[in-house]
C-alpha positions as CSV (number, residue, x, y, z in Angstrom):
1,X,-3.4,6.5,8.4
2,X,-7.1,6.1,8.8
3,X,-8.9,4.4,6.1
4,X,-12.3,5.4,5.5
5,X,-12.4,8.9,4.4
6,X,-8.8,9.6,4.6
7,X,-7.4,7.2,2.3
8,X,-10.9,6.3,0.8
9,X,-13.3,9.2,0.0
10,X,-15.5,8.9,2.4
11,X,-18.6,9.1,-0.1
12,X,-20.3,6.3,1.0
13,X,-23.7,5.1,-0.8
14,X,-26.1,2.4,0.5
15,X,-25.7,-0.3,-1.9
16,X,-28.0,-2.9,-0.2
17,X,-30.5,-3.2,3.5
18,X,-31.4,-6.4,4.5
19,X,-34.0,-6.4,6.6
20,X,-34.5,-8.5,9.7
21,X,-37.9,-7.5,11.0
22,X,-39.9,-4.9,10.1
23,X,-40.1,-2.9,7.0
24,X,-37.6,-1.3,5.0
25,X,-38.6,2.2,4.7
26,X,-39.0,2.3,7.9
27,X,-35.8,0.7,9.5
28,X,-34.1,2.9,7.0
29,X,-35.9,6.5,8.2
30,X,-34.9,4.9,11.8
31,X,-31.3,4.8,11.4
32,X,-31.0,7.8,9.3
33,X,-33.3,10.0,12.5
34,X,-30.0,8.4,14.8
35,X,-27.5,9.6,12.5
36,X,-29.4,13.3,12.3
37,X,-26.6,15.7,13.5
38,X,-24.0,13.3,12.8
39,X,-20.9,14.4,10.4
40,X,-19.3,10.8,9.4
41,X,-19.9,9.6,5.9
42,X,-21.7,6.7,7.2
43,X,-24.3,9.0,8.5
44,X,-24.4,11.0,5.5
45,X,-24.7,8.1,2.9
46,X,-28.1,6.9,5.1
47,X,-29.5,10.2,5.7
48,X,-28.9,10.7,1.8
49,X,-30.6,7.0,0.8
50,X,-33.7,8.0,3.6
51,X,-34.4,11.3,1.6
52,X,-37.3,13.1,3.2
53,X,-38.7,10.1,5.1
54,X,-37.6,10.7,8.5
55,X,-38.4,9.6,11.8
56,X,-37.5,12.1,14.9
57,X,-34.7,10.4,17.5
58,X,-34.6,11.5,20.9
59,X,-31.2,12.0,22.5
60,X,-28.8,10.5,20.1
61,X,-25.7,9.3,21.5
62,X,-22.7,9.0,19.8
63,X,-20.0,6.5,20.7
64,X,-17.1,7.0,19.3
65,X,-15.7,4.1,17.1
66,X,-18.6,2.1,17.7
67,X,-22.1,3.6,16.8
68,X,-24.9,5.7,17.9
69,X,-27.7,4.5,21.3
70,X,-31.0,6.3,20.7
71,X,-34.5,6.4,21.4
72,X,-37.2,6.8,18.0
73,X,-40.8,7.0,19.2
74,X,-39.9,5.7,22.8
75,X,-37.8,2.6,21.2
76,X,-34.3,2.4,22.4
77,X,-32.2,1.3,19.2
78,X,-28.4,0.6,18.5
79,X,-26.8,1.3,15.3
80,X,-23.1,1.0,14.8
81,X,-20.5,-2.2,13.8
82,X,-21.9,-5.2,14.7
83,X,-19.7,-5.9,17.5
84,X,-21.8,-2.7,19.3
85,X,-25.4,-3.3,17.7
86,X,-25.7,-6.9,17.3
87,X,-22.8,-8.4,19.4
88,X,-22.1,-12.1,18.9
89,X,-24.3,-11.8,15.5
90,X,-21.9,-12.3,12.3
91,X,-22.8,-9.4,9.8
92,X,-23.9,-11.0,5.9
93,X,-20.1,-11.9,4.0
94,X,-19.6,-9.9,1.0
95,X,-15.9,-8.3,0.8
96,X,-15.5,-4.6,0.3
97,X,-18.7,-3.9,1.6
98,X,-19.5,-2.1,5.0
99,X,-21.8,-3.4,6.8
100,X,-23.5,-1.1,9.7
101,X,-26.5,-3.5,11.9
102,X,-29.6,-1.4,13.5
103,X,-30.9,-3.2,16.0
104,X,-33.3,-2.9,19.3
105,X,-33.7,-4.9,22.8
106,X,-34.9,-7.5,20.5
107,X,-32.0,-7.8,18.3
108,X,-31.2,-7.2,14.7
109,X,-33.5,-5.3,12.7
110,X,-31.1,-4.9,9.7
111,X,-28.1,-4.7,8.3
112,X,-27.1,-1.8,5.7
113,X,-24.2,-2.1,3.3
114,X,-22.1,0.6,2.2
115,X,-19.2,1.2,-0.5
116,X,-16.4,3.6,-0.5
117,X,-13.9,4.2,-3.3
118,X,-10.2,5.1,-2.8
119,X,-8.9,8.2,-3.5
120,X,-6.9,8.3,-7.0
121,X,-3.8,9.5,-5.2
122,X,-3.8,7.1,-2.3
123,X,-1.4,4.6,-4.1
124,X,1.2,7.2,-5.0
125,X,1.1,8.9,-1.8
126,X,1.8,5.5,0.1
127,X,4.7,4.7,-2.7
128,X,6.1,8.0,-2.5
129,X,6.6,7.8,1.4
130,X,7.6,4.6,1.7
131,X,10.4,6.0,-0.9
132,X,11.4,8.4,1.8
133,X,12.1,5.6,4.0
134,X,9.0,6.1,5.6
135,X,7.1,3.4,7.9
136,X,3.2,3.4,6.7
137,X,0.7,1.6,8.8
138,X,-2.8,1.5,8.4
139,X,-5.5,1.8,11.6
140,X,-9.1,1.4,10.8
141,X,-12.6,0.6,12.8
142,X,-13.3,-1.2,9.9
143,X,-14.0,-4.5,9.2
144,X,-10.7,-6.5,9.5
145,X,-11.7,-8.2,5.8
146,X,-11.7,-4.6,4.4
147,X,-8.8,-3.2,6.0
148,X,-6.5,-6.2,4.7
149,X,-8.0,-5.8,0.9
150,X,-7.4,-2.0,1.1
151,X,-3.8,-2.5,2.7
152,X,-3.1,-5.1,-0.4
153,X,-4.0,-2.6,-3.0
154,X,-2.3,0.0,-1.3
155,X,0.8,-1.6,-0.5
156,X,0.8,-1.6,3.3
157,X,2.3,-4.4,5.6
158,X,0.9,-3.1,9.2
159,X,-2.9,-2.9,8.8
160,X,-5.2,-3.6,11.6
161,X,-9.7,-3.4,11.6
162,X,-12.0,-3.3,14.0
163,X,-9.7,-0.7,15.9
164,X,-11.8,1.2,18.6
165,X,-10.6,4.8,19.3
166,X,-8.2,3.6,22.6
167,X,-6.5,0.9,20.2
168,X,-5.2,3.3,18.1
169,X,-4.2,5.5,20.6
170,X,-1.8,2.5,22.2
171,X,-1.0,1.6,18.9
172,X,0.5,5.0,18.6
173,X,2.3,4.9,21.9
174,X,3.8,1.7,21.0
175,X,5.0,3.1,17.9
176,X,6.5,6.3,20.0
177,X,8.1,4.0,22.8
178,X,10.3,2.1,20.2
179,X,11.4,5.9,19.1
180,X,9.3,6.3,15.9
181,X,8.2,10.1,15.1
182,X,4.6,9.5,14.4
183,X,2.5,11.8,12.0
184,X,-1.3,10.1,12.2
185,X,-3.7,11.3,9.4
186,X,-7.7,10.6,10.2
187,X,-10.7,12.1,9.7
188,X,-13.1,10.9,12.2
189,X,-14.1,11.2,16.0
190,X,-12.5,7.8,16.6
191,X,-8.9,8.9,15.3
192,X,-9.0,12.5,17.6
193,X,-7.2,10.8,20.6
194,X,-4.5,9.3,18.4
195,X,-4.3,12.9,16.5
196,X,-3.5,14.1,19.5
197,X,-1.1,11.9,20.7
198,X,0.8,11.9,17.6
199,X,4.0,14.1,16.9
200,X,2.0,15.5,13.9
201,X,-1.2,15.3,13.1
202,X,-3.2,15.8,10.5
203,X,-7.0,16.0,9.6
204,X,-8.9,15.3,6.9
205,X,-11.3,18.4,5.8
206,X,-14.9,17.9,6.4
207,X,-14.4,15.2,8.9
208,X,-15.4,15.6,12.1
209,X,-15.2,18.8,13.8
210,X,-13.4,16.7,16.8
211,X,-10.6,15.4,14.3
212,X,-10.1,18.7,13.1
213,X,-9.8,19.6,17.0
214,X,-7.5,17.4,17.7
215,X,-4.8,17.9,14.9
216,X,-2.0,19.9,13.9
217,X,-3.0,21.0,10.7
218,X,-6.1,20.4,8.2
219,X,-5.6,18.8,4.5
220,X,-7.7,21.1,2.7
């Protein structure tokens, strides 16, 4: 599985910004102009908290499992994990939360922290496989702190964070070349190369249109 949005909701809100430079309405209307045509919850929860002051990007780039490169009023900015926006620069410690980093040629600008919540079912879904004698593991581009608490309530020995989209693709091959059947569930752009690899796949509805590509079927 995926974690956010497949075993999580996915509703992500902006709980805090800490701003580096500049001002917080604005660093805000930044990063929610990068995420404009963007379908991930993490784009929706800052477009949501930005509400109608917007700024206009220019040529938004999406990389998958990492972030977004674009330019807002000529001003090339980064916004993504913090291994892709601020590398080398440790995002604020508070466990549970998501932490996303906007930053220019300059470095940090802020840091936005977002919550999810795990779908009611998610713990009786994992028991009732692992029941079945099936092996559940857990791939995430999370942070490796979140991954780990969500694998603990969930009940899931093989987690792993900070997974970019080629990590869980080998992770699925490795899986395969010991003789496992895999069946990957995601919802996002980073999981559609696993999807694909897998023996079955499943995607999550209203993920990304990629995912959805990608797999076998769609959980409606």
């Amino acid at each position: 599985f995926d974690k956010t949005g497949t075993l999580t909701t996915g509703e992500f809100r902006l709980l805090r910004t800490e701003v580096v430079r500049g001002d917080p309405a604005h660093v805000l209307a930044i990063a929610a102009a990068l995420e404009q045509g963007a379908t991930h919850p993490v784009a929706r929860a800052l477009r949501e908290a930005a509400g109608t002051t917007r700024a206009q990007a220019t040529d938004p780039r999406n990389i998958p499992g990492q972030g977004v490169l674009g330019q807002v009023d000529g001003i090339e900015y980064r916004l993504g994990a913090p291994s892709f926006a601020t590398p080398g620069v440790p995002a604020p410690e508070e466990p549970g939360m998501t932490w996303i980093a906007l930053a220019d040629a300059g470095g940090t600008l802020a840091w936005f922290g977002l919550g999810d919540e795990v779908r009611p079912a998610a713990r009786a879904l994992v028991d009732d496989l692992k029941s079945l004698g099936v092996r559940v593991h857990l791939y995430s581009g999370d942070r490796e702190e979140n991954v780990q608490a969500l694998a603990a309530q969930l009940g899931i020995a093989d987690a792993r964070g900070a997974m970019l989209p080629e990590d869980k693709l080998a992770a699925v091959k490795a899986l395969q070349a010991e003789g496992a059947v895999v069946a990957m569930t995601g919802d996002g752009v980073n999981d559609a190369p696993a999807l694909a690899q897998a023996q079955v796949s499943v995607a999550v509805d209203q993920g990304a249109e990629a995912a959805q590509a990608a797999a076998d079927m769609i959980l409606l």
